[in-house]
C-alpha positions in Angstrom: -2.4 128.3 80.1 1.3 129.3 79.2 1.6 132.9 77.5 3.5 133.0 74.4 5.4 136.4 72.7 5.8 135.5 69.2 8.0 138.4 67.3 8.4 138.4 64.0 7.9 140.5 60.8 6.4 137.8 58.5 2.8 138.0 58.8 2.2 134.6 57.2 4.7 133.1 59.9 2.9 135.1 62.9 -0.8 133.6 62.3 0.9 130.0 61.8 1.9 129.8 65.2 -0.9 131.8 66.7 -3.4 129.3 65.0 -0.7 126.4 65.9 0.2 127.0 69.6 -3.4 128.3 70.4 -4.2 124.9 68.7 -1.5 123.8 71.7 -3.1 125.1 74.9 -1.0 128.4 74.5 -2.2 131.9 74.8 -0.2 133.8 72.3 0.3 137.4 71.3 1.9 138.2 68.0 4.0 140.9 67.1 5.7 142.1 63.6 9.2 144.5 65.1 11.6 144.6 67.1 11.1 147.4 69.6 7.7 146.2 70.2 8.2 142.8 70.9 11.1 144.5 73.2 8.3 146.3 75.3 5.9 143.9 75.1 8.4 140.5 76.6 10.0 143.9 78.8 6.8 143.5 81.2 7.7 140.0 82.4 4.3 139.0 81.5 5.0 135.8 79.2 6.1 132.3 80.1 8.3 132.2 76.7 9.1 134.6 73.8 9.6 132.8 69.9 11.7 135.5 68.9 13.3 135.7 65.0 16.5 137.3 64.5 16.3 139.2 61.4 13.6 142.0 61.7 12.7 145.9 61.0 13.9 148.5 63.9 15.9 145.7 66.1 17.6 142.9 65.6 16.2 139.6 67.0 19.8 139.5 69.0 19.2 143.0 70.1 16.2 142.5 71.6 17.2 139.5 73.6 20.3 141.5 75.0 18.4 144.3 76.2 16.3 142.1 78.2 18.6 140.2 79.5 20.2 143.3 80.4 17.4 144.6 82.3 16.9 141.3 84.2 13.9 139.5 82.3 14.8 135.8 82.2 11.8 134.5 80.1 12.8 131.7 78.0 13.6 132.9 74.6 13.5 130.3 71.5 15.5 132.4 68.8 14.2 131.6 64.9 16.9 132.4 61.9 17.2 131.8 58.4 20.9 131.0 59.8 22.5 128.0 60.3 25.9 128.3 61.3 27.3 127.0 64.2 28.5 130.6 64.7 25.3 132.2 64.5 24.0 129.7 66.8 26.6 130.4 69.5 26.3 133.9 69.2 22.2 133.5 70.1 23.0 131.1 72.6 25.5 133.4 74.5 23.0 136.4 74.5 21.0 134.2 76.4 18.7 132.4 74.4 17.1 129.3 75.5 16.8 127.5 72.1 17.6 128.4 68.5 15.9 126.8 65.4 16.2 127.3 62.0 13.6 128.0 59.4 12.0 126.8 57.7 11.6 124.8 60.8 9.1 121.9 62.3 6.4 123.1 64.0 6.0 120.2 66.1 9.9 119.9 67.5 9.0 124.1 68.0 6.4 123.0 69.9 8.9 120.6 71.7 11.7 122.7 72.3 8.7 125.4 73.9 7.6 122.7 76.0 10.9 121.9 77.5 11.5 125.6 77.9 8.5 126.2 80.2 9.1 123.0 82.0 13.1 124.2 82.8 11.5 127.5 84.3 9.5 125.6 86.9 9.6 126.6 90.7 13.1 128.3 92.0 16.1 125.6 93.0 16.9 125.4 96.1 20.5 126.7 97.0 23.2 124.0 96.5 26.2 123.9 98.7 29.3 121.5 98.0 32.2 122.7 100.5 33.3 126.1 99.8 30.7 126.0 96.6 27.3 127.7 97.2 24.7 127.9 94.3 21.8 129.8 94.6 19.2 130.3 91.8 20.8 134.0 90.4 24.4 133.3 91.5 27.1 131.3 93.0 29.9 131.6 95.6 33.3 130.1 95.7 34.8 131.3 99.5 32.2 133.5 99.5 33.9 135.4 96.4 30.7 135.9 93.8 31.4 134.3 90.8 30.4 136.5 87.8 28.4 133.4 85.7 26.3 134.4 83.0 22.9 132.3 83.3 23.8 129.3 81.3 27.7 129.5 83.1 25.6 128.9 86.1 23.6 126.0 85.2 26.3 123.9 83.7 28.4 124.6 87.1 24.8 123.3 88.4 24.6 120.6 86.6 28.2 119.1 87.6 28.3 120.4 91.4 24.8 118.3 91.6 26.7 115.0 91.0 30.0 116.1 92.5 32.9 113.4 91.7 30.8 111.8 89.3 31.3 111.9 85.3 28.9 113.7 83.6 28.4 113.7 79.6 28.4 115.8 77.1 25.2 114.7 76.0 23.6 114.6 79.7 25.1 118.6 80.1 23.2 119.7 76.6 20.2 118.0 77.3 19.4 119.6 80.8 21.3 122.9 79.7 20.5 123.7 76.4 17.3 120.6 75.9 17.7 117.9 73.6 18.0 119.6 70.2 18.7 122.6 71.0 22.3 123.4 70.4 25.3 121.0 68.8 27.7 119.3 71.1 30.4 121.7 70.8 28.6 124.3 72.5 29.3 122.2 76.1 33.1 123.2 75.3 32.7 126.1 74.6 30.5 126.8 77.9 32.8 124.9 79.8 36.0 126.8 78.8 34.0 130.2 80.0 32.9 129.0 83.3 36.6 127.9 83.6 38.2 130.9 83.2 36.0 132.7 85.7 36.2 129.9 88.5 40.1 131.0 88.0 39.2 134.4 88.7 38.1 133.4 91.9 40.9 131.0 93.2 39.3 128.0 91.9 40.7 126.4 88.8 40.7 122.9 88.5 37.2 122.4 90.0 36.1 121.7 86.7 38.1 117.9 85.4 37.9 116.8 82.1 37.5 113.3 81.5 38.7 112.5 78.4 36.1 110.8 76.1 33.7 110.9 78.9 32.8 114.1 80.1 33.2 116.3 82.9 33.5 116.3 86.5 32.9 118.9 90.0 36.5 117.5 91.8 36.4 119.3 95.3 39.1 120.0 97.5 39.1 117.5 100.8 37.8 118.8 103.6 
């Protein structure tokens, strides 16, 4: 039974999805602030947090960069009254997993949850492409550590798997982000970062852009 952190500071919004995701197969704790949904997703001990942004004591965003700060990579499905493309980015580069806007469907939260959990799974094994090496925390370009911020990694992950081939858009945000869970524009954005720091290392232009199509892992010959 997955264990669920909901945080936030609408009681009426905090027994919906405890009746709801109970209703799901989900054990789920409720709470209505910031610094205690902080120490209560802090221990580690949940499969997923549904965190809302706006709240008494700490910010929604705060919370999530604290933990993400002090290593604790639950899944965290951000709720906001919010719905700029701005706002989502910003949620989404803290680290978030998911962001949904209210008032939102309780079924594609239920969705986006799901996916969530399922991402987490068992550890990856390490993935080497030439002088690439991908491990679950990190990567490697010569052995140099690339400094990737978790979803840097897994789009890096996501190319290097198919390396040569074309990969969408669409196919990065759906095993990235999960279908839904972001706009398109997002995969740019994510795709510039992770650009400039493979440059950091020596390795610009291992990233191609295909125009119209997508993206590409173009390794050096051997």
């Amino acid at each position: 039974m997955p264990r669920v952190l909901v945080v936030d500071d609408e009681p009426g919004v905090r027994a919906a999805l405890s009746r709801g995701l109970g209703a799901e197969g989900m054990d789920v704790v409720a709470v209505g602030d910031g610094p205690t949904g902080l120490a209560e997703a802090a221990t580690g001990r949940f499969d997923a947090v549904v965190l809302d942004i706006v709240m008494p004591g700490l910010s929604g965003y705060r919370v999530l960069e604290r933990l993400r700060a002090q290593g604790v990579e639950t899944p965290v499905l951000l709720l906001s009254a919010k719905d700029g493309e701005v706002d989502q980015a910003d949620g989404l580069d803290l680290g978030a997993d998911g962001y949904l806007v209210k008032p939102f469907s309780f079924v594609v939260l239920v969705a986006q949850l799901r996916a969530m959990l399922r991402r987490r799974g068992p550890a990856a094994p390490v993935l080497v492409r030439g002088p690439l090496r991908i491990e679950e925390h990190g990567a490697t370009w010569h052995d140099r550590e690339l400094a990737l911020a978790p979803r840097e990694l897994a789009v890096l992950h996501a190319l290097a798997e198919r390396p040569g081939a074309v990969v969408t858009k669409d196919d990065l945000l759906s095993s990235v982000w999960g279908d839904g869970a972001a706009a398109r524009n997002v995969v740019e954005v994510y795709v510039g970062y992770l650009r400039r720091k493979l440059a950091a290392v020596g390795a610009d232009g291992l990233v191609v852009t295909e125009r119209g199509r997508g993206y590409r892992v173009d390794l050096p010959s051997s």
